[in-house]
C-alpha positions as CSV (number, residue, x, y, z in Angstrom):
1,X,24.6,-16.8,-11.7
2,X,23.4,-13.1,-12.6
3,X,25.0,-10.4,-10.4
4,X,21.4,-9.7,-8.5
5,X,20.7,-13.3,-7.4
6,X,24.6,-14.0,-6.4
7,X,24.6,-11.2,-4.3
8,X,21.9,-12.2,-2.3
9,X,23.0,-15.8,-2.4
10,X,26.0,-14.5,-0.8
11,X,24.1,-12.6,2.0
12,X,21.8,-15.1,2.8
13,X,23.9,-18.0,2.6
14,X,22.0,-20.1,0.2
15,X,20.4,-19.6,-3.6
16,X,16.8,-18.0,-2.9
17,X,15.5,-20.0,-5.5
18,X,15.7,-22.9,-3.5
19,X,14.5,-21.2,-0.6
20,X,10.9,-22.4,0.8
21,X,8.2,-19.3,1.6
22,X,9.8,-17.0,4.3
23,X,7.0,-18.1,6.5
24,X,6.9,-21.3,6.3
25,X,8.8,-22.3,9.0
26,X,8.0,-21.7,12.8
27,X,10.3,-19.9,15.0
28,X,12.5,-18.6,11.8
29,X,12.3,-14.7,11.1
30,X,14.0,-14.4,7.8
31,X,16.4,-11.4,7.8
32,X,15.7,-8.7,6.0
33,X,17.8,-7.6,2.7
34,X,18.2,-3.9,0.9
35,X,18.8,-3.9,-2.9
36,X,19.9,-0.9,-4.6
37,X,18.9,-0.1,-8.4
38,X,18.8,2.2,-11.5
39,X,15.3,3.9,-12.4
40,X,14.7,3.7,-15.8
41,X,14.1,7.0,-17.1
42,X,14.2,9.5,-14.1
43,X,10.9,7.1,-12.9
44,X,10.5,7.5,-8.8
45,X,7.4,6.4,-7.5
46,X,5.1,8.5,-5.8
47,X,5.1,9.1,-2.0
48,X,2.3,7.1,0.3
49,X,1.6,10.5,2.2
50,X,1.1,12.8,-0.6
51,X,-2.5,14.6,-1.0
52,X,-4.3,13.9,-3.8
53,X,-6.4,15.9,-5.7
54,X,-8.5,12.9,-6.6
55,X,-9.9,9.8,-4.5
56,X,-10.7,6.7,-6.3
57,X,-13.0,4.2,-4.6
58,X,-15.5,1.3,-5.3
59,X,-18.8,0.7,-4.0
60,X,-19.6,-2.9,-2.7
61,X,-22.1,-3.6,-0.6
62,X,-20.5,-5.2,2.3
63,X,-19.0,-1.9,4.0
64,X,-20.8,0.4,1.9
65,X,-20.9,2.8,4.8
66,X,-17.3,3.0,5.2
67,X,-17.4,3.8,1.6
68,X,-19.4,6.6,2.0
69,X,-17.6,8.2,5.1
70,X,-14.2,7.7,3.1
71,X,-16.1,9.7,0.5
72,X,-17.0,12.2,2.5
73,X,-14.0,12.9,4.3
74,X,-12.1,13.2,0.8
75,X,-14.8,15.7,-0.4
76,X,-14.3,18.0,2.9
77,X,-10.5,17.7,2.8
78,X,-11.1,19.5,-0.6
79,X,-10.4,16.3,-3.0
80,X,-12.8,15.2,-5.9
81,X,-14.4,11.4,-5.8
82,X,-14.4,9.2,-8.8
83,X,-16.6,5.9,-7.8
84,X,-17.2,2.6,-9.9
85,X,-19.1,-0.4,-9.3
86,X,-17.8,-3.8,-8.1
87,X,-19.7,-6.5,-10.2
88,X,-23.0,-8.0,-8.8
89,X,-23.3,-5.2,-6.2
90,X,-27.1,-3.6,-6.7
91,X,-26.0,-0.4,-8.7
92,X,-29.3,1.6,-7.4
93,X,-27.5,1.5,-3.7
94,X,-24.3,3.3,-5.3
95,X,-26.0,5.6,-7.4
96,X,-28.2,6.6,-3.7
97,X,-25.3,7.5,-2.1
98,X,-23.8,9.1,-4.6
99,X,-26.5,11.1,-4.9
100,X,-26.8,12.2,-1.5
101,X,-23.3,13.2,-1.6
102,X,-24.4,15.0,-4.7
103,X,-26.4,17.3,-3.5
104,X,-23.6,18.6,-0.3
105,X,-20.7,18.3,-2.9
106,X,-22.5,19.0,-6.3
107,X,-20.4,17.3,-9.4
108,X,-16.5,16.4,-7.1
109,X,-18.2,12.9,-6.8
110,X,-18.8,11.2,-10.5
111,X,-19.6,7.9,-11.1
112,X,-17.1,6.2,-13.5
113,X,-19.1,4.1,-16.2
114,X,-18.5,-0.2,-16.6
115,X,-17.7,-2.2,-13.5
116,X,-14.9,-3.8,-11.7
117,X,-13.9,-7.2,-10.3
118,X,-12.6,-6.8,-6.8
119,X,-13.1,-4.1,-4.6
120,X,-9.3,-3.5,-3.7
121,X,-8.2,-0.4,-5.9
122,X,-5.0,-0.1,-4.8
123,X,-4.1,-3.5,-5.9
124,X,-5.5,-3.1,-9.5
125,X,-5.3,0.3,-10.0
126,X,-2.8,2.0,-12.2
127,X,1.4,2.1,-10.1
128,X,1.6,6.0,-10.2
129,X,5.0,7.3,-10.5
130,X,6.7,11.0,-11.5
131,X,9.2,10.9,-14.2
132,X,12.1,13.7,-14.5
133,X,13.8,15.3,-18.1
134,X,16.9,17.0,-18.2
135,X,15.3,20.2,-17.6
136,X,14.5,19.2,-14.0
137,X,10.1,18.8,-14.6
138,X,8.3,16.1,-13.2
139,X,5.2,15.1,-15.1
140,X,3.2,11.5,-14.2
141,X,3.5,8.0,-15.4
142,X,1.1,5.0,-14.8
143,X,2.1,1.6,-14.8
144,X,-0.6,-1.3,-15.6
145,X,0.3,-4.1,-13.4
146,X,-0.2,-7.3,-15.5
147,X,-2.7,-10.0,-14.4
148,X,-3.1,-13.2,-16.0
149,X,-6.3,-13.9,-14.3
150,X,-9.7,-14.8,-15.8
151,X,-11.4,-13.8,-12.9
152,X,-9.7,-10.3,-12.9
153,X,-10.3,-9.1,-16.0
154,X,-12.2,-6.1,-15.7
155,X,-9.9,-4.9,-13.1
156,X,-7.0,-5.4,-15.5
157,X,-8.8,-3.2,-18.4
158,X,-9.4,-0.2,-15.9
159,X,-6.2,1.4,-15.4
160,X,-6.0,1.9,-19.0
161,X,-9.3,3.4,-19.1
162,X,-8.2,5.4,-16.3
163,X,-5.5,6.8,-18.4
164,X,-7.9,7.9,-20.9
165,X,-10.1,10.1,-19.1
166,X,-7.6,11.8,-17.5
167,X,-4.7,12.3,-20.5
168,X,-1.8,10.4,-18.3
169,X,0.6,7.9,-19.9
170,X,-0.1,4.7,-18.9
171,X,2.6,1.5,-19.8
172,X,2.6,-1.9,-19.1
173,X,4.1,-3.4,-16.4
174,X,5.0,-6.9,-17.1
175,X,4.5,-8.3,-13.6
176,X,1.5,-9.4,-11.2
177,X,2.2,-6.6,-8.7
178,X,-0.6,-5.1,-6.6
179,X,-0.3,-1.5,-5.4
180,X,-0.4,-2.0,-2.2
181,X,2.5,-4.8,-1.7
182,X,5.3,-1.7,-1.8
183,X,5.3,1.8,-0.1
184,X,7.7,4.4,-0.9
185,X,9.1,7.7,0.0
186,X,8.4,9.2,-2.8
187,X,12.2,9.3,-3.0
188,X,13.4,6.5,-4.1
189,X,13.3,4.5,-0.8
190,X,10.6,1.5,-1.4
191,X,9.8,-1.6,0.7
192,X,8.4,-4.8,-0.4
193,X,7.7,-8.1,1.6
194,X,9.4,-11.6,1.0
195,X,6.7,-13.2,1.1
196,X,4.8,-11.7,-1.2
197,X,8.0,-12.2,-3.5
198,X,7.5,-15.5,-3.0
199,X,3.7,-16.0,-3.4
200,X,4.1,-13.9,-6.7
201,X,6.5,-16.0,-8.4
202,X,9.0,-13.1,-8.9
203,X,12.7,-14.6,-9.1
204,X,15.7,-13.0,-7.2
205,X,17.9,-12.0,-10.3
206,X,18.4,-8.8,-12.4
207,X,16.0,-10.3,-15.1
208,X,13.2,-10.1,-12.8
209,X,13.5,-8.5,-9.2
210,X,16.0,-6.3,-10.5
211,X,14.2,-5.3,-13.7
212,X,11.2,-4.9,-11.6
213,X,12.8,-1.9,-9.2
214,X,14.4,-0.4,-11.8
215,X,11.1,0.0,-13.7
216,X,9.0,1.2,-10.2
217,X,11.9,4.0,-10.0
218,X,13.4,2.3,-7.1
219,X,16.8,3.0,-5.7
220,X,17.2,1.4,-2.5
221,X,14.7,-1.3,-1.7
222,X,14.2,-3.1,1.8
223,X,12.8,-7.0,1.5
224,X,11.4,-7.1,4.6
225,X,9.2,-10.3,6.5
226,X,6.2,-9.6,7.3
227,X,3.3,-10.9,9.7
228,X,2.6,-15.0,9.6
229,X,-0.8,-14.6,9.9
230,X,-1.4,-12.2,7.2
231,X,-2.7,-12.9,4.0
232,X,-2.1,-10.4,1.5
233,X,1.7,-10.1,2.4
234,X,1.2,-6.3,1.3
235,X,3.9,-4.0,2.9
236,X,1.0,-1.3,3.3
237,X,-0.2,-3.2,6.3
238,X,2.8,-3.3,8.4
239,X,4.7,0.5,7.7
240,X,3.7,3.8,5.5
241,X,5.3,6.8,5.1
242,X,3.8,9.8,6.1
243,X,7.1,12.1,4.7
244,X,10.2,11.4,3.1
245,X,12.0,10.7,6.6
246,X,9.1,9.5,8.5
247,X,7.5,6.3,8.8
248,X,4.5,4.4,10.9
249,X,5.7,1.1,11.7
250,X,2.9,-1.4,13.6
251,X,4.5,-2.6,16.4
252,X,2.8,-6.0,18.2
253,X,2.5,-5.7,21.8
254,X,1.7,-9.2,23.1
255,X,2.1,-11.1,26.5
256,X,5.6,-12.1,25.7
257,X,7.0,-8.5,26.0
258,X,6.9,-8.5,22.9
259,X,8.8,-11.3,21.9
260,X,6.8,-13.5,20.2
261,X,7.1,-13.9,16.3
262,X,5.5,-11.7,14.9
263,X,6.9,-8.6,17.1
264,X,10.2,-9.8,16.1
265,X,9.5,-9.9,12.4
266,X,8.3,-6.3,12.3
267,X,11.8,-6.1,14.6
268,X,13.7,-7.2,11.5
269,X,11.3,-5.2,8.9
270,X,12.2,-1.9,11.1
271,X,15.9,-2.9,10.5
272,X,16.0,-3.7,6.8
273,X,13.8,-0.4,6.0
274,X,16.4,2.0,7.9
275,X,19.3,-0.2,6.4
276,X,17.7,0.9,3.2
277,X,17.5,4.6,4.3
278,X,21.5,4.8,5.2
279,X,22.0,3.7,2.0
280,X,20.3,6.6,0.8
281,X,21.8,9.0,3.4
282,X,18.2,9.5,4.5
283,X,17.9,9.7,8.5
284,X,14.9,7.7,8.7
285,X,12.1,8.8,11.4
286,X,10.4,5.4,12.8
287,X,7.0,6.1,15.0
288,X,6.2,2.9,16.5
289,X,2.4,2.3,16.5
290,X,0.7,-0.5,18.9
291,X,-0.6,-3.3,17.5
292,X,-2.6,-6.1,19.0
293,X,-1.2,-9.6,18.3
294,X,-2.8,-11.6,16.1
295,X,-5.7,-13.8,17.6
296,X,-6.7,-17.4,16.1
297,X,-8.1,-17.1,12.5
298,X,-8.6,-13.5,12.6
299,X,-6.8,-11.3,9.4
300,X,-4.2,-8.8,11.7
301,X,-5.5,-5.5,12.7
302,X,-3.6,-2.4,10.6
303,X,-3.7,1.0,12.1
304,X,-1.3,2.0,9.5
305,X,-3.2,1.0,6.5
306,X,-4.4,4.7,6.2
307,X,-5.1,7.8,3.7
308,X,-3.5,11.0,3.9
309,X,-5.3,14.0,2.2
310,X,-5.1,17.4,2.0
311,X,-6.0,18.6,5.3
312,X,-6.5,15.6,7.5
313,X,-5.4,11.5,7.9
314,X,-7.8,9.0,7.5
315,X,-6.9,5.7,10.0
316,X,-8.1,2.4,10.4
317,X,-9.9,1.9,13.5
318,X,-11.9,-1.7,15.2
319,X,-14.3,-0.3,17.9
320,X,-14.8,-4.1,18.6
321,X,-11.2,-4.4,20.5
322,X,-10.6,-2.7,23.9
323,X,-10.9,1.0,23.3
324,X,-7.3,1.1,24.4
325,X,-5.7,-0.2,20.9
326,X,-7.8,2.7,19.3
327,X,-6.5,5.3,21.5
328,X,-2.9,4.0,21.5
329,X,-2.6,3.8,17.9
330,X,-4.6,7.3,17.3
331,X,-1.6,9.1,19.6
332,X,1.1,7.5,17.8
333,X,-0.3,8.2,14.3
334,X,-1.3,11.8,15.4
335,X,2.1,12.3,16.5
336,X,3.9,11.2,13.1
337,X,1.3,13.6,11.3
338,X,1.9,16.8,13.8
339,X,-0.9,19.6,12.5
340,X,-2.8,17.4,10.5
341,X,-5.6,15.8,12.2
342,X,-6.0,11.9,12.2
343,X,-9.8,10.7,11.8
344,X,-10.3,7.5,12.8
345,X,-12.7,5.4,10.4
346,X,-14.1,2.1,11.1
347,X,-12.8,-0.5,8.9
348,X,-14.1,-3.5,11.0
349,X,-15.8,-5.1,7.6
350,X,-13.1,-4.3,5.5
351,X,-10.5,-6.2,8.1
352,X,-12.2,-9.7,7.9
353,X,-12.0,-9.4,4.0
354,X,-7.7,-8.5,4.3
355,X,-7.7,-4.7,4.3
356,X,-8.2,-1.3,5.8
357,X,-8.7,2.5,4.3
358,X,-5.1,2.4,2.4
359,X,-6.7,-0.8,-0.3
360,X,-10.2,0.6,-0.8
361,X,-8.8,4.0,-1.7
362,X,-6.4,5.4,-4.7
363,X,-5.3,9.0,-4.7
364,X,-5.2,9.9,-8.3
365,X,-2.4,11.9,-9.3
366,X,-2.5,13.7,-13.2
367,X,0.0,16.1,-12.9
């Protein structure tokens, strides 16, 4: 049994590749598990809160509006805006906005050429990571996730186009992962959910899991549970860093005092992501931000699915829930940023499709 997989075996107290999914069974919070790696190559991957200089987005139609006012927040904050088209969306409505934008923010918003499948470019879009020589520089890296879906294929040819225009090295990454299933610190420190491990396929050994951190320029990484109820089983919509030692963690404030399963699963993320920290000797910053529980069919509500730029935070907010989950989760988040002011967006369409600001936005990074 490879050294990865016993390891685990050993912590867990049975093989994980006879485990069923982590949330399969009611009433059982799986505990959460830190794995520490090699990067290949001085690789680290890049930290959720730095600015960009670039915003990638795509217009579809169904919360076109939110589009546009992520657009325009990224073109005050200072950033340029590169937008492409999801596929059967009426291209005359995106190149409208774009031209109204046009004439405010003249050519910092371009309209990338060719169209995309899914809307979500974090999840297709090119794994950005900084890679170090022995001279101590830094220069960028793009990995290109691989997806072996027919359906997906134009959003599986873009990061590669991407890599063209703008001159970065982009290599192949021989796994299914979407972008926004891992935050890091930008450090080394990265967290990824074990259910979307499971979902995904990806075996708990060195030949895969391992192989897989080592390549994203992990060195300590937290497999965490996540929420039952949600579906993309993305770590971005449960905890993001906004610095090297500080994190927004949702935290569920239900009627059981917060006691019911999903409070204590984000209970036991908290845990394995500061396990991971200590291993790291990084004194990890936690700033707890209320969450409502989950209600019925309804995807769960992320207020820390957000964008940091330049000069200001971009959060998720749902004007449709008592004004008090808004307010709450705007005074924790504007705490963990200090000086830099937290807009609140509303991402009320984008919820009901399984995301917030964080999916439908990529900072770009070429340097």
């Amino acid at each position: 049994m490879p050294i990865l997989r016993t390891l685990v075996t050993l912590l867990l107290g049975f093989d994980p590749e006879l485990a069923i999914p982590a949330d399969a069974i009611p009433g059982q919070v799986p505990m959460a598990l830190v794995l520490e790696s090699k990067p290949v190559d001085g690789r680290v991957l890049r930290g959720d809160y730095e600015p960009p200089d670039r915003v990638l987005l795509v217009f579809t139609e169904i919360w076109a509006d939110t589009t546009r006012t992520i657009a325009e927040q990224a073109l005050a904050s200072g950033a340029k805006v590169s937008i492409v088209l999801e596929a059967e969306n009426p291209r005359w409505k995106m190149t409208r906005m774009v031209g109204d934008l046009a004439r405010r923010y003249e050519d910092r918003i371009t309209v990338l050429d060719g169209s995309v499948d899914t809307p979500w470019v974090r999840d297709w879009g090119p794994i950005q990571l900084a890679r170090g020589d022995d001279r101590g520089s830094r220069r960028p890296l793009w990995l290109d996730a691989d997806y072996d879906d027919l359906d997906r294929q134009q959003d599986d040819k873009t990061p590669v186009l991407l890599g063209r225009m703008f001159e970065t090295e982009v290599v192949e990454l021989p796994w299914p992962l979407d972008g926004g299933a891992f935050i890091s610190n930008g450090e080394g420190l990265c967290v990824l959910t074990i259910e979307y491990l499971d979902e995904q396929g990806i075996v708990w050994d060195e030949e895969d899991l391992g192989h897989l951190l080592a390549q994203l320029g992990c060195r300590a990484t937290a497999l965490v549970p996540t929420l039952i109820g949600e579906e993309t089983k993305h770590a971005d919509m449960i905890a993001q860093f906004v610095a090297p030692n500080r994190l927004l963690m949702a935290e569920v404030i239900d009627e059981l005092d917060g006691d019911s399963e999903d409070a204590l699963r984000l209970r036991a993320a908290e845990r394995g992501i500061l396990q991971a920290a200590a291993a790291l000797h990084i004194k990890l910053e936690v700033i707890h931000v209320p969450t409502p529980p989950t209600r019925g069919s309804d995807n769960p509500r992320s207020y820390v699915n957000g964008l940091r730029l330049a000069d200001r935070y971009l959060m998720p907010s749902y004007p449709q829930l008592d004004e008090h989950w808004d307010l709450g989760a705007w005074s924790a988040v504007q705490r963990a940023l200090g000086d830099i002011p937290v807009v609140a967006v509303d991402t009320t369409m984008m919820i009901g499709s399984g995301g917030a600001i964080h999916c439908a936005a990529l900072g770009v990074f070429v340097k």
